[in-house]
C-alpha positions as a Markdown table, in Angstrom:
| # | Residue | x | y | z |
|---|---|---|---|---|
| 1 | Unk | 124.8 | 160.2 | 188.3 |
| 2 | Unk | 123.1 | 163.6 | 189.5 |
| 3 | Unk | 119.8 | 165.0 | 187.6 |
| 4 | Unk | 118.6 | 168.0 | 187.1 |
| 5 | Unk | 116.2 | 169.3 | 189.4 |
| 6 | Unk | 114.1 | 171.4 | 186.8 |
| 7 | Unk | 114.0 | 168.7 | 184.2 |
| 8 | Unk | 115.0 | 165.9 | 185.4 |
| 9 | Unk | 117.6 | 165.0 | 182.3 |
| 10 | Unk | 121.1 | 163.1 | 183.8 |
| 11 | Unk | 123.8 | 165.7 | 184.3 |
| 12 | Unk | 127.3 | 165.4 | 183.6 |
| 13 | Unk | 129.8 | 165.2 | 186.2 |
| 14 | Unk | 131.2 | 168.7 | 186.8 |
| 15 | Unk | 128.4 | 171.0 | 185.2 |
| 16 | Unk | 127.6 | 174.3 | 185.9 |
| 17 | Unk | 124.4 | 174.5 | 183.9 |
| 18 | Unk | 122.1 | 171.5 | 183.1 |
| 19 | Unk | 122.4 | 171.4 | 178.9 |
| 20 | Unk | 119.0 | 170.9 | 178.3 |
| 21 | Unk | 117.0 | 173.6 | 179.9 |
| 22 | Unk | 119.7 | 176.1 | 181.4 |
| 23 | Unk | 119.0 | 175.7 | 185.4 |
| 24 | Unk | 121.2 | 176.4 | 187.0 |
| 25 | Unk | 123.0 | 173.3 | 189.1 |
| 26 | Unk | 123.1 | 173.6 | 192.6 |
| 27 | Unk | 125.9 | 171.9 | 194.5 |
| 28 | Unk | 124.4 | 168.3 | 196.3 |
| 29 | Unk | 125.3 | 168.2 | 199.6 |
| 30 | Unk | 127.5 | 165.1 | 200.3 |
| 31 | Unk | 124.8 | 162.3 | 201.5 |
| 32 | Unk | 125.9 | 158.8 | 202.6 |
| 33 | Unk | 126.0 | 155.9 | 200.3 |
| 34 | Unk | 123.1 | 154.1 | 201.4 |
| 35 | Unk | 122.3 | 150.8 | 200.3 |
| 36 | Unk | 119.1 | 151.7 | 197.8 |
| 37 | Unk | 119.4 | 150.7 | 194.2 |
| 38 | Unk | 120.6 | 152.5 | 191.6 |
| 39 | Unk | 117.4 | 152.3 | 189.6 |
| 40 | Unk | 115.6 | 154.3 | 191.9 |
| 41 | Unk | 118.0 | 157.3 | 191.8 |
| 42 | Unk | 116.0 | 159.0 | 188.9 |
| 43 | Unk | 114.0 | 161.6 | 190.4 |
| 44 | Unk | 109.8 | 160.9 | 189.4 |
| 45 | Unk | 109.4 | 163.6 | 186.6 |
| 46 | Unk | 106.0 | 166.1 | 188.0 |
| 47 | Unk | 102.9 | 166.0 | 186.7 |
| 48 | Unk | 102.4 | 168.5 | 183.2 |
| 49 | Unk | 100.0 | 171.4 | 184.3 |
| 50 | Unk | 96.5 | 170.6 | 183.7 |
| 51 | Unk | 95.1 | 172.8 | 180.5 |
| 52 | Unk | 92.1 | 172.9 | 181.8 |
| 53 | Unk | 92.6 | 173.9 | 185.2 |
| 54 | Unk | 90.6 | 177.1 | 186.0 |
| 55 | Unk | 88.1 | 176.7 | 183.1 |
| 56 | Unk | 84.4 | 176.2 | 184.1 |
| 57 | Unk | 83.1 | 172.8 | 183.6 |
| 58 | Unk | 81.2 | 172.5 | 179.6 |
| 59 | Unk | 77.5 | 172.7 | 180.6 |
| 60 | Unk | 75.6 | 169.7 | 181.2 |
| 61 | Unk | 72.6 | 169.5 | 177.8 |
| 62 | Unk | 69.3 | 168.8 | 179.5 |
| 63 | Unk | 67.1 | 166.6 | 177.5 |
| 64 | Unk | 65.7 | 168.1 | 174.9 |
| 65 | Unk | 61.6 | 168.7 | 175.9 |
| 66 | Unk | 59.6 | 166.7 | 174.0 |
| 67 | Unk | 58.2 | 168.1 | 170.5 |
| 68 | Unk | 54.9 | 168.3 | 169.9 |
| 69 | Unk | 53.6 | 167.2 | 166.4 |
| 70 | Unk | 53.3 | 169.8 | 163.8 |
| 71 | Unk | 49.5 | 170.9 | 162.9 |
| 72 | Unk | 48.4 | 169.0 | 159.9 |
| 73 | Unk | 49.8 | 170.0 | 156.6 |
| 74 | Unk | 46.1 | 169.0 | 155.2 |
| 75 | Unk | 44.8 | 172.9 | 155.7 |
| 76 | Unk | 47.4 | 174.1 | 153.2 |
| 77 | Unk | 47.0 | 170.9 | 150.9 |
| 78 | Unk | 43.5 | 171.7 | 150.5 |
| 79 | Unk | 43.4 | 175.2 | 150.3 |
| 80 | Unk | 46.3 | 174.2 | 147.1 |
| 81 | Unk | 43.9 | 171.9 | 145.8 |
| 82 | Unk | 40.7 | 174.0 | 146.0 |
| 83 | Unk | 41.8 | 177.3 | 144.7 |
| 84 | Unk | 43.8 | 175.7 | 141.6 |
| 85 | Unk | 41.9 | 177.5 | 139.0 |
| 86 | Unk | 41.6 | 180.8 | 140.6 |
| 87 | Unk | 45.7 | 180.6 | 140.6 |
| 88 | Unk | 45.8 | 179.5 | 136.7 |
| 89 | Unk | 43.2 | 182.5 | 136.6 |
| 90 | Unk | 45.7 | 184.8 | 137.8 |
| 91 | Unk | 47.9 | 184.6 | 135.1 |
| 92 | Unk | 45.5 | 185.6 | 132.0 |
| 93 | Unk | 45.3 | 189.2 | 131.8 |
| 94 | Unk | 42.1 | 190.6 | 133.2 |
| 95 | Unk | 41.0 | 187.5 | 134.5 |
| 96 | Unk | 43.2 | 188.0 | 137.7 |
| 97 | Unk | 40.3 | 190.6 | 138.8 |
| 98 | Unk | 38.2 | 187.4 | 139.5 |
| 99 | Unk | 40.6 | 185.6 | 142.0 |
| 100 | Unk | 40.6 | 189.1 | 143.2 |
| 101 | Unk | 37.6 | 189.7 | 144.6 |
| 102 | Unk | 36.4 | 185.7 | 144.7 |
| 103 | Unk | 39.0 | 184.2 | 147.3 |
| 104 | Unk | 39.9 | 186.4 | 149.3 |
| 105 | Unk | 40.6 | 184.3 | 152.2 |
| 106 | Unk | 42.8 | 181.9 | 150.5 |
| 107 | Unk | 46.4 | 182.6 | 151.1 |
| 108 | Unk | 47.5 | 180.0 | 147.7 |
| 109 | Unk | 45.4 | 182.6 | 145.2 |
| 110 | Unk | 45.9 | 185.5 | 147.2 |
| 111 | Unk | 49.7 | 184.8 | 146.5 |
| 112 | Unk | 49.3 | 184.3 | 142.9 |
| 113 | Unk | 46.7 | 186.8 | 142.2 |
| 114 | Unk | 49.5 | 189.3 | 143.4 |
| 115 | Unk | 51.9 | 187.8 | 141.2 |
| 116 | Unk | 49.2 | 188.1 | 138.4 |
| 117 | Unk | 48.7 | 191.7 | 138.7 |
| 118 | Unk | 52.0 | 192.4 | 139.3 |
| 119 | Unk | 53.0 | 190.6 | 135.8 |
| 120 | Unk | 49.6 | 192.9 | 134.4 |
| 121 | Unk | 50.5 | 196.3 | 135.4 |
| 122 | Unk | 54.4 | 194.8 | 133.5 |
| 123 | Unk | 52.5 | 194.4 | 130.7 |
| 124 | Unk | 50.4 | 197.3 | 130.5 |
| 125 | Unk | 53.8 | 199.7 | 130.9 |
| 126 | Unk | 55.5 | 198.0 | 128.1 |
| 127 | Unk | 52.6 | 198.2 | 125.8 |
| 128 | Unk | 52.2 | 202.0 | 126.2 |
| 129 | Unk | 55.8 | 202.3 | 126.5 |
| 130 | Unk | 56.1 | 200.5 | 123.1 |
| 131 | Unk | 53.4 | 202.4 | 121.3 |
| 132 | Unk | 55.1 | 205.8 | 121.9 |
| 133 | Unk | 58.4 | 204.7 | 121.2 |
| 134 | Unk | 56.9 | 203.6 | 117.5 |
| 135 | Unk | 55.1 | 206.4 | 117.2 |
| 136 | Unk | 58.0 | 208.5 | 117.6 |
| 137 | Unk | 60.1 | 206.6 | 115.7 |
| 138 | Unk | 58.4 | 205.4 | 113.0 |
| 139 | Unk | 55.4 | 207.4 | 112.7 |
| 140 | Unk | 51.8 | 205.5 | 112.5 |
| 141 | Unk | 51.6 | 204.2 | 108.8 |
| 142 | Unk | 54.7 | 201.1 | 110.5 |
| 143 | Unk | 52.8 | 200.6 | 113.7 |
| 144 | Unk | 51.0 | 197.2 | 112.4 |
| 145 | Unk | 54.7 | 195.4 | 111.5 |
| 146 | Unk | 56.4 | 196.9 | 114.6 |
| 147 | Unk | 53.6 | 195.7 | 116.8 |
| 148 | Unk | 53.9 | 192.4 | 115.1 |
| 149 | Unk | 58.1 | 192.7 | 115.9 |
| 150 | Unk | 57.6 | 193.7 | 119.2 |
| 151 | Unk | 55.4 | 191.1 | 120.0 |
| 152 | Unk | 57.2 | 188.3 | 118.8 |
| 153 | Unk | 60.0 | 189.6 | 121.2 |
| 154 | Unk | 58.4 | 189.6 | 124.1 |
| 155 | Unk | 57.3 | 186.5 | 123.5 |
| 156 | Unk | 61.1 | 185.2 | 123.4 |
């Protein structure tokens, strides 16, 4: 039985063309019968191409260099710990002018001291922005109950 010499699949006796990929079949020439086996008259089948031939090799990792320790977390723990009240400070209206100008070097209240005037200066733009909406509104004679009003929303 003759093979195909692109795929290797059997081939009919007579064929033209090999059936499973289309090559084309060349004519054998006659060869004596010699006395080999018949199991070894299948043709080896060639390698598959390799996928990665042509691509650089993946980059060895060198070891990783060792790490040193992280400073202490005990400069940040006691600055937390120390400057506690200046940050509860912060929070209560005018207080926040004694963090201020007390710890200045203490990046814990410096922090909340901003977040202290910050929610100040909020508080000071609503109030005036409240009183001249109700004066407008309402005249002065309502200001005590729409204070009162106001105040229990901003509360909520």
């Amino acid at each position: 039985m003759a093979f195909c010499q692109s795929c290797g699949s059997p081939l009919q006796p007579g064929e033209k063309f090999c059936q499973n990929c289309g090559a084309k079949v060349e004519a054998a020439p006659a060869a004596p019968i010699a006395a080999a086996p018949a199991a070894s008259a299948v043709p080896p089948r060639p390698a598959p191409p390799d996928p990665y031939a042509g691509r650089p090799a993946a980059p060895q990792e060198a070891p990783a260099p060792p790490q040193t320790p992280a400073p202490p977390a005990s400069a940040e723990e006691e600055d937390i710990k120390k400057n506690k009240g200046m940050a509860v400070l912060a929070y209560l209206g005018f207080l926040v002018l004694i963090p201020l100008f007390a710890c200045k070097a203490s990046p814990f209240a410096r922090f909340h001291t901003g977040q202290g005037l910050l929610l100040m200066f909020a508080a000071l733009i609503i109030g005036v922005a409240q009183r001249i909406l109700a004066t407008l509104l309402f005249g002065s004679h309502l200001w005590p109950i729409l204070n009162f009003v106001f105040s229990i929303l901003m509360i909520l």
